[in-house]
N, C-alpha and C positions, 0 to 999 in steps of 0.2 A: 239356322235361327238368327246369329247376329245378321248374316248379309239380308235377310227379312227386315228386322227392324233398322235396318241403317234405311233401305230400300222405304219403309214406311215413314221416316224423318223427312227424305227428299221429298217425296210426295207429297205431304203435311198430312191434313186428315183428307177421307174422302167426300165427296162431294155427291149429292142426292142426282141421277140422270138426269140428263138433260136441262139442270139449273144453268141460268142465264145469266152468269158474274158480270160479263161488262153492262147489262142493265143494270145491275144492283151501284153501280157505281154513284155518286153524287154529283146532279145539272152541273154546278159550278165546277166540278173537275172535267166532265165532258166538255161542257163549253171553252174550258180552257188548252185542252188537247184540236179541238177541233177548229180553236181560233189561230192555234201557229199555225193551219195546213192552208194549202191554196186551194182555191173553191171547187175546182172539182175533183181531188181528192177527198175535200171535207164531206162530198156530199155523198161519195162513194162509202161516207163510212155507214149509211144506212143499211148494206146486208151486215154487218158485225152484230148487229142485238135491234133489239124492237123501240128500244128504247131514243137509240141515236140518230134515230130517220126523221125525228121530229126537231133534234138539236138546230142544224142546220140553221132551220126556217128561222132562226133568230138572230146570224149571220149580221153584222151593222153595215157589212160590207162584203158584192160579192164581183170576185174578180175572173171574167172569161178571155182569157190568154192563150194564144195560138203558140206562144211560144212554150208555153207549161209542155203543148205536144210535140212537138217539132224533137227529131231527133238531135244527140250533141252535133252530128256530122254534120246536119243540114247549115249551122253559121260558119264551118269549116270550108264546106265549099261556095257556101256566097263569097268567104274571103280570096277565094280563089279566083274565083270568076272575077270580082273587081280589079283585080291583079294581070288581068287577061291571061291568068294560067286555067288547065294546061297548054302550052303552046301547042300542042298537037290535038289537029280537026276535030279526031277521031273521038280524041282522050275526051276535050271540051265536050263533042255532041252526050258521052254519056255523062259528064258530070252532070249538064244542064236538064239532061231525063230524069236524073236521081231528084235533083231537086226540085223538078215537076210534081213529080212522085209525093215525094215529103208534103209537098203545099197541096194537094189534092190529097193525101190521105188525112194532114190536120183540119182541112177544110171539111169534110165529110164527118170526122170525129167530133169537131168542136157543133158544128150543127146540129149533129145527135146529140149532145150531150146540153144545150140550149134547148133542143124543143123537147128533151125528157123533162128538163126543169119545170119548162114552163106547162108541159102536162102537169106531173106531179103537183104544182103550186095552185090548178083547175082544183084540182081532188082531195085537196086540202082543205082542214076545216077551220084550223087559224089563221088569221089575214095577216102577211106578209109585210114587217117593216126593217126599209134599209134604205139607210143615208147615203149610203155610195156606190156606184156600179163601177166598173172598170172593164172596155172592152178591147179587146187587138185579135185584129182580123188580117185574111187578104181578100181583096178588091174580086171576092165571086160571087157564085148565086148561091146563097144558102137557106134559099126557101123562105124567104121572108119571115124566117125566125130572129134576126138579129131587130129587126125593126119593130117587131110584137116586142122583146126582152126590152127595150129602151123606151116603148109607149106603157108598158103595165110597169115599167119602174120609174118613170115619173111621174105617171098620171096615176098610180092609185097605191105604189108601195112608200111613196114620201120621199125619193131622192133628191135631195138637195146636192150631191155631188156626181157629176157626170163626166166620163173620162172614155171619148172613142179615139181610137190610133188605129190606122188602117194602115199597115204592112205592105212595101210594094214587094209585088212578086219577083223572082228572081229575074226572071224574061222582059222585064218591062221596070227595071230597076232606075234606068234611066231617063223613063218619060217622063215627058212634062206636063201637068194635069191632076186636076183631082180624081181619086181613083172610088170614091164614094158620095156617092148622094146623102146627104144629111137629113133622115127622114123628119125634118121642120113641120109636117101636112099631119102628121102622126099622133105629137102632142097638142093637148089643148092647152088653151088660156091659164089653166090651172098651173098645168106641172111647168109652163113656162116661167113662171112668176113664182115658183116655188125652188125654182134651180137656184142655188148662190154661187159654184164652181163648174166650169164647163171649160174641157180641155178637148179641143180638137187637131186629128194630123192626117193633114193628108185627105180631105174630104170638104165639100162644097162648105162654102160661107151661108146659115141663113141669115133671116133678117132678124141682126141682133138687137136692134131696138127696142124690139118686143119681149125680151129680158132683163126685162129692167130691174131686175131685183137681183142679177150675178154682183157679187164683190171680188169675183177672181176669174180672169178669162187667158186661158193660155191658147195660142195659133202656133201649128207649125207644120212648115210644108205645103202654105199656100199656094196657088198655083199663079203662074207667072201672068198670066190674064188679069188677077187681083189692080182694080184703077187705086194707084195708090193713095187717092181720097178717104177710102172705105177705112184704111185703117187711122187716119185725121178723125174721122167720126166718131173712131169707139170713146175717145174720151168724152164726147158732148150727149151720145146717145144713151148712153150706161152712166148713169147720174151716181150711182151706187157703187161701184168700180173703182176697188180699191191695189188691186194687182192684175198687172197688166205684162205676160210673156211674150215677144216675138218672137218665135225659130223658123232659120230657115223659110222664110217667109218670102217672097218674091211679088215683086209688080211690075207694071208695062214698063219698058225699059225708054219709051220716050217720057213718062214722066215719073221720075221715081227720088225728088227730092219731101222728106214728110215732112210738113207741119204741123206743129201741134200747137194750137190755141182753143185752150181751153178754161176759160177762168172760173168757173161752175164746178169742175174734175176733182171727185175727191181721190185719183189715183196717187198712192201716196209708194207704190213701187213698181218700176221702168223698166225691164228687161230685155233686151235687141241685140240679139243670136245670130250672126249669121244671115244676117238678112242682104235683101239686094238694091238696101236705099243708099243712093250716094251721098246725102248728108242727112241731120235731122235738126230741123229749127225749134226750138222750144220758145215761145214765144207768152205763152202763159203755162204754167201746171203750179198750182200755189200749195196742193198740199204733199208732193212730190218729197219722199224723204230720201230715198233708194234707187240709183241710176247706176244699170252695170251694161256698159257695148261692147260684144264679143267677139272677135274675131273679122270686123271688118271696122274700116278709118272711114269714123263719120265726124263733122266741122257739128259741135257742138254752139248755139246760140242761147247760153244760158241770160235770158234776160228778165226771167221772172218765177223763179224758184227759190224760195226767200227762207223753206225750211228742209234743202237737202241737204244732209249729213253726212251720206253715205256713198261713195263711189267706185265704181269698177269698170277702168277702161282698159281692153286686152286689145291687142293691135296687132297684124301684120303686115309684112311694106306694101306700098305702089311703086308704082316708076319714080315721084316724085315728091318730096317728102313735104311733109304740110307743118302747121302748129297744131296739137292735138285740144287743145283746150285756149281761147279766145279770152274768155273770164273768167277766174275763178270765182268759185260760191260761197259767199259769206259766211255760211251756216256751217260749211263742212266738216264735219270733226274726223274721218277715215277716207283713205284716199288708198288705193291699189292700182298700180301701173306696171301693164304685163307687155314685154315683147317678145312674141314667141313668131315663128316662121321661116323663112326662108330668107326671104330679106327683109331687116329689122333696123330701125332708123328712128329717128326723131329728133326736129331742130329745137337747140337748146334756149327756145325763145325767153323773152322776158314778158311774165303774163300782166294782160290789162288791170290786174287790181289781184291783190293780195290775198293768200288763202289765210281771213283772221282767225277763223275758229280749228285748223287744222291741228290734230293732237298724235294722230297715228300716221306713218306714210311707209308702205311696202311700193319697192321697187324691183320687179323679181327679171325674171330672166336677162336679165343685162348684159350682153355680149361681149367676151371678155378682149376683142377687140374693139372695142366701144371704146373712148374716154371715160373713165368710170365715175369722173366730175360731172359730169352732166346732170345727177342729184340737185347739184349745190345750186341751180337757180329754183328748185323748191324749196330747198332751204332756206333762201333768201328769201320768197315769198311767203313763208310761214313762219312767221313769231312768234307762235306758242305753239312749235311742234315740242313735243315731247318722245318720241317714240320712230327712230329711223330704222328701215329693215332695208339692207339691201343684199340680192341675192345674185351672182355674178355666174351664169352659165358659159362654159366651155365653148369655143369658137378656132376653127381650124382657119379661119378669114383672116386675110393681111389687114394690121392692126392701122384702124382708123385714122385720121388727122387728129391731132390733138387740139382740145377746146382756148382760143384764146381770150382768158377774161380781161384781161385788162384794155381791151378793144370797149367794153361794157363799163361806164365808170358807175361806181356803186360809192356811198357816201360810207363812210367810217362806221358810223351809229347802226348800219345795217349788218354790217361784220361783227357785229357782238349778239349771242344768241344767247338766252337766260335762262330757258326752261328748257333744253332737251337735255334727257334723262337719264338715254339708252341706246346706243350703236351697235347694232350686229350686220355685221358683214359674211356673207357664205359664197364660200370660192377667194378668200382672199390668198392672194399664192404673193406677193409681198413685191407684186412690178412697181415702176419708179412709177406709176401713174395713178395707182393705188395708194404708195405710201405718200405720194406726194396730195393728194385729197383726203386723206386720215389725216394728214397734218392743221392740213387747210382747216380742216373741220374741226379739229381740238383746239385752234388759234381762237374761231367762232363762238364756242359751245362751253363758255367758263364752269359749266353748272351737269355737266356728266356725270353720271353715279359709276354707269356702267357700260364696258366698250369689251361685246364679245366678236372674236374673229376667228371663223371658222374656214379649215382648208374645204370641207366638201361637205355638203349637206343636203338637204330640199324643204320647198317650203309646203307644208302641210296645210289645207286650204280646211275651211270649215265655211263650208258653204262659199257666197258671192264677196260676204262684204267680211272675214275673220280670217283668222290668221296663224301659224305659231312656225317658227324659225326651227327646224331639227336638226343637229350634226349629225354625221356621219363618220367615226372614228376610220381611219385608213392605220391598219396594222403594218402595212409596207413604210408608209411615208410620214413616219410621227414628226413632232416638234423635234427640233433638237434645242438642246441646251443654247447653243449661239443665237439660232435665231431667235428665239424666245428673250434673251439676255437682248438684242437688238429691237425687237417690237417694243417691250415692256419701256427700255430706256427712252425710245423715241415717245411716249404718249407721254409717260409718265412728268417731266417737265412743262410740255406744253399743258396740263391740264394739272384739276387739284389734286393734290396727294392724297383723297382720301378715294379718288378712280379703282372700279372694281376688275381690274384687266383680267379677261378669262379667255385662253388658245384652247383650240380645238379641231 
C-alpha cells in the first residue's frame, strides 16, 4: 500500500489518453524554446505536438548550415590534411574518402531538408515573415533548391538580411576561384532594394549598384581575378553604405594598389582582413569613424578623414620594414597596435603630425626582444593620452638593438605629459630596458594615478576597437618581498605620492 502511494506521488495525478501536454503549452514559452534551437532542429520539433509545426513559421531568422551536419570528425581531419598528415599515401587516400563522404552525405541532407521547407512553406496557410537568412553550403548541385530558398526570401518573405558563405570542399581547398554563382538573375527589383545586409564568401560578385539600399556589405574570399577597381566602386556605388568588411579578399596582382576617393561615402566603418592589396590610399571617406587592417602592412594615406576615432592596425613583418602610419588623425580618440607573426618589426618613426584627440592607446604583442621604448614616440605624439596599455609577449629571439633617442632632438615642453592617468604593463619581468622606460615614463607623466605591472597576463579583446588588460596570477613565480620593495621605490619618487602602485 505505502510503495502504491509513494508510486502515485511520482507520477502526480493521471492524465486523460492520449492528451496532448506539449500543445497545451503557452506560444510565448514555445516560441522561446524553439528560438534557442538552430533552424533545423527547431523545425524538426513539428512531430512533438500539433501545435509546434506552426511555431516555426514565425522564426525572425532562419539559419541553413552545413556545418549543424557535418560530423565532430569531419573539421578534425580537414585539420589534418592542411597539415599534409597523414604522411602515409594509403592513410591520406582514406582520410580524404571520409571526408568526401561527410560533404556528400551533408550536401544531400541539407538539400532535403531545404526543399521539405520550402514544400511545407507551399502548403502553408500563413504568409511567411523573416528578416534574416543565413546560408553555408559546399560548392554542389543541390537541385536548385538553394536558389528558390534565396529568391522566395527576398522576394516575397521580407529579408532584409542576407548571409551566403559557400564552404570549400576539402579536395579543392586550395583553388583559386569562386566556387558559387550568386543567383543575381533570381531576384527582382524589389527584394534587391529591400536587402540592407548582404554578406558573401566565396562566390561571384554581382552587380552591386543595384543595391542601393544595403548599409552593410561584408566580402570574403574573393577571387584573385576580382580588377581591384570594383572594390574603389563600392564606396561611390552604394550611397547608403555604412559598413564595409574586407576578408580575404584578392585581386589581379598586376594592379592591386586601392584607392579610395569617395567624398559622397557615407561609410563610416572600414574593415581589411587579410586581404591582397599592397597598400590603401584613402584619399576622401569623410564620414569614416572605424578603421581596423588585419593581418597584412598596408601605407595608409590618411588625408581626409576628419571624423575617425577609432583604429585597429594588426601587422605582420615583410623583408623590409616600412612606417606604419604617415599621418596621424586628428579625431582619433582609440588606437590598437598589434604585432603578432613571425617576423614582427616596426621603425620607431616620428609621425607627420600629432595624434591631438588620442585618449586610449593599446600596444599588445610587443616582442620581448624588441626595445620596449618604442611606445614613447606615441607618447610623444599624444598630449592628451590618458590611458597606456602595453602588453609584452614572450620571445625566444636575440634581443634587438637598442632605440637611440637622443639621435631625435625632442624640446623639453614635450617631455612633460599632463593627463595620463594609467600604465599597465603585462609581461613586465623588470629588464634594464623595461625599467629603464618605466622610468623614462614617470620622468614624462607628472599626473599618474595609477601604474599596474603585471608578470603575465593577456589582453581580452571585445570586439575590433575595446579592450581590457587581465592578469594571470603565476603560483610558481610570485613577487617577492625585494622585488616589490625595488619596483615600488623606483616609481614611487619619480612620480606623485599619491600613485596607485599595484604588482601582479
Amino acid at each position: 500500500m505505502a510503495k502504491q502511494k509513494l508510486r502515485r506521488l511520482v507520477r502526480g495525478p493521471r492524465r486523460a489518453a492520449g492528451e496532448d501536454r506539449l500543445s497545451a503549452l503557452p506560444d510565448e514559452l514555445i516560441g522561446l524554446i524553439v528560438g534557442r534551437l538552430d533552424t533545423r532542429t527547431a523545425l524538426s520539433t513539428a512531430v512533438l505536438a500539433r501545435r509546434w509545426a506552426r511555431i516555426p513559421r514565425d522564426l525572425p531568422a532562419l539559419d541553413f548550415r552545413v556545418s549543424d551536419i557535418l560530423p565532430l570528425e569531419y573539421d578534425q581531419g580537414v585539420a589534418l590534411r592542411e597539415e599534409n598528415l597523414p604522411p602515409d599515401t594509403a592513410m591520406a587516400a582514406m582520410l580524404d574518402g571520409f571526408l568526401a563522404r561527410c560533404e556528400m552525405g551533408s550536401t544531400r541532407a541539407l538539400a532535403d531538408g531545404v526543399t521539405s521547407f520550402l514544400a511545407a512553406d507551399r502548403d502553408g496557410d500563413a504568409h511567411r515573415r523573416v528578416k534574416a537568412l543565413r546560408l553555408e553550403f559546399f560548392p554542389a548541385d543541390h537541385g536548385g533548391c538553394i536558389e528558390r530558398l534565396i529568391a522566395a526570401a527576398v522576394g516575397s518573405w521580407g529579408v532584409e538580411d542576407l548571409e551566403i558563405v559557400v564552404r570549400p570542399a576539402s579536395r579543392s581547398r586550395h583553388h583559386d576561384g569562386p566556387a558559387y554563382h550568386f543567383p543575381d538573375d533570381c531576384l527582382d527589383d524589389g527584394g534587391r532594394s529591400r536587402l540592407r545586409s548582404l554578406t558573401l564568401g566565396n562566390t561571384t560578385l554581382p552587380p552591386l549598384h543595384s543595391y542601393e539600399a544595403l548599409t552593410t556589405l561584408v566580402l570574403q574570399g574573393m577571387a584573385a581575378s576580382t580588377p581591384v577597381a570594383v572594390y574603389g566602386r563600392l564606396f561611390n556605388d552604394l550611397t547608403r553604405l555604412q559598413v564595409l568588411h574586407l576578408v580575404s579578399c584578392s585581386c589581379t596582382a598586376d594592379l592591386d594598389h586601392l584607392v579610395v576617393d569617395a567624398p559622397g561615402s557615407a561609410v563610416r566603418e572600414l574593415v581589411v582582413e587579410e586581404c591582397a592589396f599592397s597598400s590603401i590610399t584613402v584619399r576622401a571617406l569623410p564620414a569614416l569613424a572605424r578603421l581596423a587592417c588585419i593581418g597584412t602592412i598596408v601605407v595608409l594615406s590618411l588625408d581626409s578623414v576628419p571624423n575617425l576615432t577609432q583604429v585597429n592596425l594588426t601587422f605582420w613583418g615583410r623583408e623590409k620594414p616600412s612606417n606604419f602610419l604617415g599621418k596621424a588623425p586628428a579625431a582619433t580618440t582609440s588606437l590598437v597596435l598589434r604585432f603578432t607573426g613571425p617576423s614582427r618589426w616596426v621603425v620607431p618613426l616620428h609621425l607627420a603630425t600629432p595624434f591631438l584627440g588620442l585618449k586610449r592607446l593599446l600596444v599588445a604583442d610587443l616582442p620581448s626582444n624588441w626595445d620596449v621604448s618604442w611606445p614613447r614616440m606615441l607618447v610623444l605624439a599624444a598630449r592628451s593620452l590618458e590611458v597606456l596599455h602595453i602588453h609584452v609577449a614572450h620571445s625566444d629571439e636575440k634581443q634587438g638593438e637598442e632605440i637611440m633617442w637622443w639621435h631625435w632632438p625632442i624640446p623639453k615642453s614635450k617631455l612633460r605629459h599632463r593627463n595620463m592617468k594609467e600604465v599597465v604593463m603585462i609581461g613586465f619581468t623588470q629588464t634594464s630596458r623595461q625599467i629603464k622606460f618605466l622610468r623614462d615614463l614617470l620622468k614624462m607623466c607628472r599626473s599618474l594615478q595609477r601604474v599596474l605591472l603585471l608578470r603575465d597576463g593577456q589582453v581580452r579583446y571585445n570586439g575590433l576597437w575595446d579592450w581590457k588588460m587581465v592578469g594571470q596570477p603565476e603560483p610558481g613565480c610570485p613577487w617577492s618581498t625585494h622585488d616589490k620593495m625595488v619596483v615600488t621605490r623606483m616609481i614611487k619618487p619619480a612620480s606623485r605620492p599619491l600613485v596607485d602602485v599595484i604588482l601582479g
